[in-house]
C-alpha positions as CSV (number, residue, x, y, z in Angstrom):
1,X,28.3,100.8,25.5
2,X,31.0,98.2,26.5
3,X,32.2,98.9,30.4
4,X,35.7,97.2,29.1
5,X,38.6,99.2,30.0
6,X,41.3,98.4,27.0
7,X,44.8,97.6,27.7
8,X,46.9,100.7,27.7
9,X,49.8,100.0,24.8
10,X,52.9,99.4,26.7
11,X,55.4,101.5,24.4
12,X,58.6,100.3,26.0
13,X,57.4,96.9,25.6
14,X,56.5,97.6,21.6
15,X,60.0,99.1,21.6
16,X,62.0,96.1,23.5
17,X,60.0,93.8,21.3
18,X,61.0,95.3,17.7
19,X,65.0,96.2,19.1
20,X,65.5,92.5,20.3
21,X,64.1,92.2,16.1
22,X,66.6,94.6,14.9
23,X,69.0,93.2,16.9
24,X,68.9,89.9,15.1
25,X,68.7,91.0,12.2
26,X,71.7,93.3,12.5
27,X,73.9,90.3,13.5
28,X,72.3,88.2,10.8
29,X,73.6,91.4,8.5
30,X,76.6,91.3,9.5
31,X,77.4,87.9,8.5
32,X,77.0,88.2,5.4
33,X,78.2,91.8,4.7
34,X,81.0,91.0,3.1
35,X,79.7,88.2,0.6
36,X,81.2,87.6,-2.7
37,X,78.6,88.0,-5.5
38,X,78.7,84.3,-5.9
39,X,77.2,84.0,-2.8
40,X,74.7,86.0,-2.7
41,X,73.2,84.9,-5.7
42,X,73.8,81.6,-4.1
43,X,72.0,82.8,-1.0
44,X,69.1,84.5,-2.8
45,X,68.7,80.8,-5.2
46,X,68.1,78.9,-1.8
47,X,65.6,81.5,-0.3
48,X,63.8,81.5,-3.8
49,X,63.5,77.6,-4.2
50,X,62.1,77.0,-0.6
51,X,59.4,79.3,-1.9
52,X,59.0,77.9,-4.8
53,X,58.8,74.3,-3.6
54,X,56.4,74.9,-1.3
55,X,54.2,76.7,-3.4
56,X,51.0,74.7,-3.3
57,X,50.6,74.7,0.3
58,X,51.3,78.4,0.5
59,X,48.8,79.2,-1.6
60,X,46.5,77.0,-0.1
61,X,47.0,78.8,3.1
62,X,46.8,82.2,1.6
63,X,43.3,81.4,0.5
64,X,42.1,80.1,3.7
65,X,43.1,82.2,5.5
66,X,42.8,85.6,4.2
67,X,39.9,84.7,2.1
68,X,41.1,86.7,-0.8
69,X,41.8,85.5,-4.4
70,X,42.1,81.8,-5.5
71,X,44.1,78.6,-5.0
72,X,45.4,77.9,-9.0
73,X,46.2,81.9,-9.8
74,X,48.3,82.0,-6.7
75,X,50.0,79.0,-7.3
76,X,50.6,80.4,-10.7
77,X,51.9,84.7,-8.8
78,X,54.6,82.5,-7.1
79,X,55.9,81.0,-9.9
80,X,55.6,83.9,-11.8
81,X,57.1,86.3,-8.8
82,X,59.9,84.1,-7.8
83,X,61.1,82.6,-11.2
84,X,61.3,86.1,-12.7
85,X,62.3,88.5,-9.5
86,X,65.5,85.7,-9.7
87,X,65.5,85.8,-13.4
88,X,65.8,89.6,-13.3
89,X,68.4,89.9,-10.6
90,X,70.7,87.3,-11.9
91,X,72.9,90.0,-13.6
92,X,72.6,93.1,-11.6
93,X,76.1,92.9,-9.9
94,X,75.1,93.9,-5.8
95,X,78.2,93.1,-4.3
96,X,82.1,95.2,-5.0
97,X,82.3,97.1,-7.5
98,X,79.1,97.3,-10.1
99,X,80.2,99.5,-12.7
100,X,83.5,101.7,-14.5
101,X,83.5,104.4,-16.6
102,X,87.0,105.0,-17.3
103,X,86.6,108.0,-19.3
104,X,85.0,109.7,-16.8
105,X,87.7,108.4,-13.8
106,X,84.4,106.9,-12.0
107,X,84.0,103.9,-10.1
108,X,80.6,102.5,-8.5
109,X,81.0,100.0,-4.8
110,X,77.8,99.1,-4.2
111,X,77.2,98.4,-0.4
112,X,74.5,97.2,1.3
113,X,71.6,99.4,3.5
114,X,71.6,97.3,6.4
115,X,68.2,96.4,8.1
116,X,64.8,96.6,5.7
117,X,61.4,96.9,7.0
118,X,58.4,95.6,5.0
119,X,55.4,96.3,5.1
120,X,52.8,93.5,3.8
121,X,49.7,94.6,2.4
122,X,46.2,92.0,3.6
123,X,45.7,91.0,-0.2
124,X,49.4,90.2,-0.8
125,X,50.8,87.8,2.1
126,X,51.7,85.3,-0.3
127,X,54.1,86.6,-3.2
128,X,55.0,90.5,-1.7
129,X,57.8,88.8,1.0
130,X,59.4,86.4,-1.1
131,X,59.3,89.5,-3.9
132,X,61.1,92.1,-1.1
133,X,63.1,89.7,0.9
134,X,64.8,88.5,-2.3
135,X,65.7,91.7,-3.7
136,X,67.1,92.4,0.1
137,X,69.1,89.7,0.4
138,X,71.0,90.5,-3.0
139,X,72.0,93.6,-2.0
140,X,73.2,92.0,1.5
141,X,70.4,93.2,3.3
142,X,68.7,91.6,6.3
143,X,64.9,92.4,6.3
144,X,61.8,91.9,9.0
145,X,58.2,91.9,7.9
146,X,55.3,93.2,9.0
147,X,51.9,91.5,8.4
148,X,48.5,92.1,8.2
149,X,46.9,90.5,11.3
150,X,44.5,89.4,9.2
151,X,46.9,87.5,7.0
152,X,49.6,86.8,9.4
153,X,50.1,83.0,8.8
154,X,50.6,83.3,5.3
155,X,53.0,85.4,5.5
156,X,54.8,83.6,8.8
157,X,54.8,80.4,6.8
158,X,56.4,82.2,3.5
159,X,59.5,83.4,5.9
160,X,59.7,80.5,7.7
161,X,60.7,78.9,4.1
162,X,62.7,81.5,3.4
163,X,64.9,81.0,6.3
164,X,65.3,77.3,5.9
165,X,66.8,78.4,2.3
166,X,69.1,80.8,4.4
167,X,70.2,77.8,6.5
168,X,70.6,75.4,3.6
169,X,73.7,77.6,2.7
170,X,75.3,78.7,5.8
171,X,74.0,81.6,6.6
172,X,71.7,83.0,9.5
173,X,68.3,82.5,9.3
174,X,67.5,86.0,11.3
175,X,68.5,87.7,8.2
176,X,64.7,87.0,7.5
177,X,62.5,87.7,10.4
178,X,58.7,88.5,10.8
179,X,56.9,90.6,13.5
180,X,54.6,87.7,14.7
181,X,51.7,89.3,16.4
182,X,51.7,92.6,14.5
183,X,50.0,95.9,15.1
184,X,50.0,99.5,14.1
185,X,52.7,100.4,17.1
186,X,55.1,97.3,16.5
187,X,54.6,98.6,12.4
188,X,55.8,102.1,13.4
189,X,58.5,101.4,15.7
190,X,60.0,98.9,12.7
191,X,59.9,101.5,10.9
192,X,61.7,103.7,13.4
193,X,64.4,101.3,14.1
194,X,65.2,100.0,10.6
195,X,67.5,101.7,7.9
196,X,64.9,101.3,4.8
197,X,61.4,101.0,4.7
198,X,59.5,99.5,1.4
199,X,55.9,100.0,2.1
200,X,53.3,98.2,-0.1
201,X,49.5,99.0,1.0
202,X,46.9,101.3,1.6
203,X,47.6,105.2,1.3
204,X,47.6,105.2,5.6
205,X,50.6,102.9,5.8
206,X,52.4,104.6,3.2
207,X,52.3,107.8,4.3
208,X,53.2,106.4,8.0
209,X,56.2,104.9,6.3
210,X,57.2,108.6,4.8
211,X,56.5,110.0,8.6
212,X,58.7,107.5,10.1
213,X,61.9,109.1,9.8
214,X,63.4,106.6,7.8
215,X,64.4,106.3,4.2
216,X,61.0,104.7,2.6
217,X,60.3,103.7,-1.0
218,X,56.1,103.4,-1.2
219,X,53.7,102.8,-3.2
220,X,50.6,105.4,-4.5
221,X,46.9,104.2,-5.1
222,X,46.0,102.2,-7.9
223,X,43.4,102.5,-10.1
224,X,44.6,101.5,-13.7
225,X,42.4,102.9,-17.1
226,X,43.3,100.9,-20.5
227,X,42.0,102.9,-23.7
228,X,41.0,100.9,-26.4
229,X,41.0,102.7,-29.9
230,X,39.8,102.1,-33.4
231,X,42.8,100.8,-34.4
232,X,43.0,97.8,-31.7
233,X,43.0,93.8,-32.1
234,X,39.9,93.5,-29.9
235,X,39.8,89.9,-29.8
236,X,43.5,90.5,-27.9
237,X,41.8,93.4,-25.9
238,X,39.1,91.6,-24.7
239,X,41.6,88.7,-23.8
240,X,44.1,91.0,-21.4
241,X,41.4,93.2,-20.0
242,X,39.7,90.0,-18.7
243,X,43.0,88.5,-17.7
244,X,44.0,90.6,-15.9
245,X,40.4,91.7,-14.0
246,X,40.1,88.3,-13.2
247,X,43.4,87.0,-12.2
248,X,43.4,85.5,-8.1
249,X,40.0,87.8,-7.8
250,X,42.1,91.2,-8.9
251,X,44.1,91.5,-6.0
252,X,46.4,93.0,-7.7
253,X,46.4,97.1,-8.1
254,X,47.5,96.8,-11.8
255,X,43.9,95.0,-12.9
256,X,41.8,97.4,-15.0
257,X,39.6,99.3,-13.1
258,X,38.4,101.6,-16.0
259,X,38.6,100.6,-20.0
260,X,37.9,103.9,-21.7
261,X,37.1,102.4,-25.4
262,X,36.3,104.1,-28.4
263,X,32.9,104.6,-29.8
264,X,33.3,103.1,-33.1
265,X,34.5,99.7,-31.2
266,X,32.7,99.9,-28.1
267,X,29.6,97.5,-29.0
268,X,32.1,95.0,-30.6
269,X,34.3,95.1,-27.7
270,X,31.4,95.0,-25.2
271,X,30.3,91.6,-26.9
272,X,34.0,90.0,-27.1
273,X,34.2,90.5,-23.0
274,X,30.9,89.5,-22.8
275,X,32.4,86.0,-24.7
276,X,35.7,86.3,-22.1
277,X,33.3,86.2,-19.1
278,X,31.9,89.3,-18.7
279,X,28.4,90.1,-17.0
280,X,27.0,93.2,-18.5
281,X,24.9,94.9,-15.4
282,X,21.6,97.0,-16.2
283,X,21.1,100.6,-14.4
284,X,18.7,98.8,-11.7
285,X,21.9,96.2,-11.5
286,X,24.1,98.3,-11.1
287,X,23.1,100.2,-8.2
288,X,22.7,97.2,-6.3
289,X,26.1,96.6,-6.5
290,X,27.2,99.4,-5.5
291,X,25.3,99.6,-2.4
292,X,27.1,96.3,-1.4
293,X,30.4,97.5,-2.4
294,X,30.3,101.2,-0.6
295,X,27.8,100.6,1.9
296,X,29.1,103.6,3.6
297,X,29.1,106.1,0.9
298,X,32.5,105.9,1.3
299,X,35.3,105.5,-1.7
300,X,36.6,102.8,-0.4
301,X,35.2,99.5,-1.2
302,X,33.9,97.3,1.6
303,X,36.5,94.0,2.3
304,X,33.3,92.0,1.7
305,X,34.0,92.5,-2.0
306,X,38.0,92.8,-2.3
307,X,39.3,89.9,-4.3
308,X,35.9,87.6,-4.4
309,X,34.3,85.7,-7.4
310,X,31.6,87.3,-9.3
311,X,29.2,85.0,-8.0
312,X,30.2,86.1,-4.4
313,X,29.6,89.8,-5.4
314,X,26.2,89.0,-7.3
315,X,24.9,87.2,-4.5
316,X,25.3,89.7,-1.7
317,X,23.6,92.2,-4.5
318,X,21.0,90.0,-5.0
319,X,22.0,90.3,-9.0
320,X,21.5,86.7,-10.5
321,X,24.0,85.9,-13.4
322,X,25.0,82.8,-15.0
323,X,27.3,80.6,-12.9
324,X,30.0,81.0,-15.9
325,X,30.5,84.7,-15.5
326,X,34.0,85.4,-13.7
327,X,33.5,89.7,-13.5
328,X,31.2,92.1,-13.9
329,X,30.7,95.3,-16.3
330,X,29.3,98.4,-15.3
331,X,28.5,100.7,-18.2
332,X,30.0,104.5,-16.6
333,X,30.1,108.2,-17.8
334,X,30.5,109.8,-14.8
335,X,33.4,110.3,-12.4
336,X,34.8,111.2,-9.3
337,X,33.2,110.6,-5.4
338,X,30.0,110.7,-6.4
339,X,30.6,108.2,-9.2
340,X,32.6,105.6,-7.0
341,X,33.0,103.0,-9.6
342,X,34.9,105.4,-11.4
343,X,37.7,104.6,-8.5
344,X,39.6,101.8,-7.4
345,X,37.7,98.4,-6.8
346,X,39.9,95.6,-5.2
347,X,37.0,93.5,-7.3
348,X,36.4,91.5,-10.3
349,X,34.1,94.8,-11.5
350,X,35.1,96.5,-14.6
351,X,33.7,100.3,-15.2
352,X,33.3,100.8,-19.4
353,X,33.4,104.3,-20.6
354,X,32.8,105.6,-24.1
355,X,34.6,108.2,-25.7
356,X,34.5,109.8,-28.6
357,X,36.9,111.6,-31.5
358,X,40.6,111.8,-31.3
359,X,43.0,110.1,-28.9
360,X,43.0,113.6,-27.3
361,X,39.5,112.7,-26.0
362,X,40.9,109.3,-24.7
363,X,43.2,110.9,-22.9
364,X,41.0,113.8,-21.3
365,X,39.5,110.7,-20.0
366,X,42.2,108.9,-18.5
367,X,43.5,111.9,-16.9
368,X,40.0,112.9,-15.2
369,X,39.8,109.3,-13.5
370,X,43.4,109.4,-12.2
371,X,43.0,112.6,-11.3
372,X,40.4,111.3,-9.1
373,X,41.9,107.9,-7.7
374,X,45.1,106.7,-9.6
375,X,47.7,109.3,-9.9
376,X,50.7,108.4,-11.1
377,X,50.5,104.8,-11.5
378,X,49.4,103.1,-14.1
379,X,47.3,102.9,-17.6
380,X,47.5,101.4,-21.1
381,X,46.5,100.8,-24.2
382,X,45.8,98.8,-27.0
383,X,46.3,100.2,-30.0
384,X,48.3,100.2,-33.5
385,X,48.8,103.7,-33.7
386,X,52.3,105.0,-32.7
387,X,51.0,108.2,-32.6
388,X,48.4,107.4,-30.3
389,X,50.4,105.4,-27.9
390,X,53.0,107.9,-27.3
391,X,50.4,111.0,-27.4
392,X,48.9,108.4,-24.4
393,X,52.5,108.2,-22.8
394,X,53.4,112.1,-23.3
395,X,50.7,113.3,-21.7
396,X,48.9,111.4,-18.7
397,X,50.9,111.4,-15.2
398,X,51.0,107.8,-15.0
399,X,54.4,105.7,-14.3
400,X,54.2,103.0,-16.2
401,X,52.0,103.0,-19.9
402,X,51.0,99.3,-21.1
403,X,51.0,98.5,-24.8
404,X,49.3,95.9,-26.2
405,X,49.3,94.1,-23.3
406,X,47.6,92.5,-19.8
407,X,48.0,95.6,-17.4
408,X,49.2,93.0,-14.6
409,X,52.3,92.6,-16.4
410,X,53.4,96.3,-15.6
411,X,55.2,94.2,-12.4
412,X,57.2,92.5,-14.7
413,X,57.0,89.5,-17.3
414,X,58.6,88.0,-19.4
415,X,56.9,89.3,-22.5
416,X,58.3,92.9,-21.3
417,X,61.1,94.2,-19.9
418,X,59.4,95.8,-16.4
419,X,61.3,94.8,-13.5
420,X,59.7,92.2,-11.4
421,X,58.3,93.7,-8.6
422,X,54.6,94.0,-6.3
423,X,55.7,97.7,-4.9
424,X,54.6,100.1,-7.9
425,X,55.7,103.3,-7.1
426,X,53.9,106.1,-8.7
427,X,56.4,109.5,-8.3
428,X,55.2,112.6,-6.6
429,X,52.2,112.8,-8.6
430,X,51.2,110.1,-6.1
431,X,53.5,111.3,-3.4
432,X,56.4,108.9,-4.2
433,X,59.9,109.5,-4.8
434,X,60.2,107.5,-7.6
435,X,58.1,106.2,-10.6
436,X,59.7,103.1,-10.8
437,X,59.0,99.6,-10.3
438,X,60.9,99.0,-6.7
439,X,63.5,96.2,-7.4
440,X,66.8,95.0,-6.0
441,X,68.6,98.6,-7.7
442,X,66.6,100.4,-4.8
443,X,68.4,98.3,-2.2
444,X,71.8,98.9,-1.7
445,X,74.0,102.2,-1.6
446,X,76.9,103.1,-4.0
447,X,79.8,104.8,-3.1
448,X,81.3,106.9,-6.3
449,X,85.3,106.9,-6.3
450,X,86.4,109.4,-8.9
451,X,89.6,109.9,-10.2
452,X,91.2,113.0,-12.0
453,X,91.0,113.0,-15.7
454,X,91.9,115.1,-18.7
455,X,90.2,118.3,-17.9
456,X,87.3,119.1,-19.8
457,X,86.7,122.2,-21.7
458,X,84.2,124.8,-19.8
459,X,83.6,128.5,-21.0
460,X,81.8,131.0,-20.9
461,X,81.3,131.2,-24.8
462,X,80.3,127.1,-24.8
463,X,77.9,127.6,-22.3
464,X,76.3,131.1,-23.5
465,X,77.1,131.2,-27.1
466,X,73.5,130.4,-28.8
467,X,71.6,132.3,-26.1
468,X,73.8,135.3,-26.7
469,X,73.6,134.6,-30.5
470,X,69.9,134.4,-30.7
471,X,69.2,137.2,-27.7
472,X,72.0,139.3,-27.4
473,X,73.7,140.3,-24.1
C-alpha cells in the first residue's frame, strides 16, 4: 500500500478557476447579445469553416491521442457533422422574433440562455464541440467545454479553431472556452455556475449534470437493435448494419449492437455480412471474447476494446481471423447481465439473434434488450412492410425508429430529415426530458407576446356534449 498522502481538492480554488471561466464567457455573451440574424449565421459560418479546414490534422490528433476510432472515418464525421449541423441551422430564425400566428394574437422572441456547459464524452473529442458550440453560438450563446483528460488535446485544439473563426469576424473569442486541465470537481462546478448544461457521456456524467442544479439536456445509454424481416433488401441490410458497426471503430452509440433478424432470412443474411466483413465467432470463440471485453464480469465493456479494429479485439482474444475482417458476429439468444453481449459494446462486435413468427415476436425482442441496456434510444428496421414498421414504431420505447437505413444516421443525414446532432436524448424512459435529437431549438428561450383576439367559443355543452350523450349525467 502506497504511503502517498493525496492532495486534498482545494474547492475554492476549483471554484475561482471555473468563475474567472464564466466570467469570460459572460462578457464574451454579452457582445454579441444583441446580434442581428445575419450575424450570427455569419458568426456560426466562420467557427464552422476553421473546423472544417483543419479537419485532417484534427483527426489525426483525435486518433493519437485518444486511441479510439480511425484517421479517414473521422475526417469523414467532421465533414459530415459540420456541413450538415450548418446545413440544418441555416433557416431556424435564433435571433428577434421567430415566428407569428396572427390568428391566435401570438408572437415568439427568441432570446438567448446565456452561458452553456458541455460535457465531452472520451470517444467523441473531435466532432461533439464543434456539433454543441455551433448550435450555441446561433442562439447567441457563449459555451465552455469540459474534456475528457484522456482526450483533452483534441478537444483543446478543436476550440482553439473555433475561436480563431470567432475572431475572423469581430467577435470575442471567449465566447468559446475549454476547461484545460479538467476533472470531476472543475466538471461539477461548470455545471453549477452555467445557465445550461448539454451532457453527452456515460450514465455517471449525465445524471451529475441532472444533480447539478441547472437546466441540463442529456443523453440515456445506447444500445441500438435493428430487426430485419422477411420482407427486407438484405443485400442493403447487410450494407447499413456493417456501415454503421464499423464506422471510426463504432464510437458512435447509434452502431447496431443487436440485429434481431428473422428466421426465414437469417442464414442468407448471415452470409451477406459475412461478404461485408463480418467474422462469424464459434461458441469456444466467443467466450474468449468476452473475457477480454468484461474481464470484470462487469456490463461495461473494458476501454481496451472501445472503438478498436477487429484485429485488435481478436488478438487480445487470442481468436485468429483473416486480416480482411473489419467486426465480429456473435451468434446470441440470451439476454440481460448474464448475457453481456446482449448490452452495449463501444466495439466493432455485432450480437445476431433469431426470431421467429410475426413482427410481434421481433418486437418482444427488441423490447427485452432495451429493457435491459438501451431504453429509449434507438432501433430500426429494414423492412417493406408498413405494417411492420409502424407496429415496430407503436410499440417499443425507443426515440428515434430507423427505416431502411444505416442506424448512424439517426444523428442526422442528409438522406433523412433527423436533426444533426451527437447528443441523443432518449425521454424519461431513459431519464431524459426529451426524446429528441438535441439541436440549436434547445438553445435559446422564447418569450410569447399575446394579444387579445376574437374570443373563442367555450361551453359547457362543447366540452361535455358526447360524454353526456353517450353516458348520461
Amino acid at each position: 500500500m502506497s504511503n502517498e498522502v493525496k492532495k486534498p481538492v482545494d474547492t475554492e480554488a476549483t471554484r475561482h478557476e471555473i468563475g474567472e471561466l464564466i466570467a469570460k464567457a459572460r462578457a464574451a455573451q454579452a457582445a454579441i447579445e444583441n446580434y442581428t440574424q445575419e450575424q450570427a449565421n455569419e458568426l456560426v459560418t466562420a467557427a464552422g469553416w476553421h473546423v472544417f479546414k483543419n479537419r485532417e490534422a484534427l483527426a489525426r490528433l483525435a486518433v493519437e491521442e485518444g486511441g479510439f476510432g480511425n484517421y479517414a472515418d473521422k475526417v469523414s464525421k467532421f465533414e459530415n457533422r459540420v456541413l450538415g449541423t450548418l446545413t440544418d441551422m441555416a433557416p431556424v430564425r435564433t435571433c428577434g422574433i421567430v415566428d407569428e400566428i396572427p390568428e391566435k394574437g401570438l408572437i415568439k422572441i427568441a432570446k438567448p440562455v446565456g452561458v452553456v456547459a458541455a460535457l465531452i464524452p472520451v470517444t467523441g473529442p473531435d466532432a461533439t464541440p464543434p456539433v454543441k458550440a455551433l448550435a450555441a453560438l446561433k442562439a447567441r450563446n457563449a459555451i465552455i467545454l469540459s474534456p475528457h483528460p484522456k482526450t483533452r488535446r483534441t478537444s483543446e485544439a478543436v476550440v482553439e479553431a473555433m475561436r480563431r473563426g470567432c475572431e475572423q469576424v469581430g467577435a470575442p473569442a471567449d465566447l468559446i472556452q475549454i476547461i484545460t486541465q479538467p476533472s470531476i470537481k472543475k466538471t461539477e462546478e461548470l455545471m453549477r455556475q452555467a445557465d445550461l448544461v448539454v451532457a453527452t457521456g456515460g450514465a455517471a456524467m449525465v445524471k451529475a449534470a441532472y444533480s447539478s442544479g441547472t437546466p441540463a439536456y442529456g443523453v440515456g445509454v445506447g444500445n441500438s437493435v435493428h430487426v430485419v424481416d422477411d420482407t427486407a433488401d438484405l443485400d442493403d441490410a447487410a450494407a447499413m448494419i456493417a456501415r454503421a458497426k464499423t464506422f471510426d471503430y463504432a464510437t458512435s452509440c447509434l452502431a447496431d449492437n443487436a440485429v434481431v433478424a428473422h428466421e426465414s432470412i437469417y442464414d442468407e443474411l448471415l452470409r451477406r455480412l459475412v461478404k461485408a466483413g463480418g467474422f462469424v465467432c464459434d461458441a469456444e470463440q466467443k467466450e474468449r471474447i468476452r473475457k477480454v471485453m468484461w474481464p470484470d464480469g462487469g456490463h461495461i465493456p473494458t476501454i481496451d476494446v472501445i472503438a478498436k479494429p477487429a484485429a485488435h479485439i481478436a488478438v487480445l482474444a487470442n481468436v485468429s481471423i483473416p486480416q480482411d475482417r473489419s467486426f465480429l458476429i456473435v451468434e446470441e439468444t440470451g439476454v440481460g447481465y448474464e448475457h453481456p453481449f446482449s448490452g452495449e459494446k463501444l466495439s466493432v462486435v455485432l450480437a445476431l439473434y433469431r426470431y421467429a413468427g410475426g413482427i410481434e415476436s421481433a418486437i418482444a425482442h427488441v423490447n427485452e434488450i432495451t429493457r435491459y441496456q438501451g431504453m429509449g434510444h434507438t432501433c430500426g428496421i429494414h423492412s417493406q412492410n408498413e405494417e411492420s414498421i409502424l407496429a415496430l414504431a407503436m410499440q417499443t420505447k425507443t426515440g428515434r425508429v430507423m427505416v431502411n437505413q444505416n442506424l448512424n444516421e439517426g444523428a442526422g443525414s442528409p438522406r433523412n430529415g433527423m436533426p444533426y446532432t451527437l447528443s441523443l436524448s432518449c425521454g424519461s424512459w431513459g431519464g431524459n426530458i426529451t426524446t429528441e435529437n438535441v439541436n440549436v431549438r434547445h438553445f435559446f428561450n422564447l418569450t410569447w407576446v399575446s394579444r387579445p383576439v376574437a374570443p373563442r367559443s367555450i361551453s359547457v355543452d362543447s366540452v361535455f356534449r358526447e360524454h353526456i350523450a353517450k353516458y348520461g349525467d
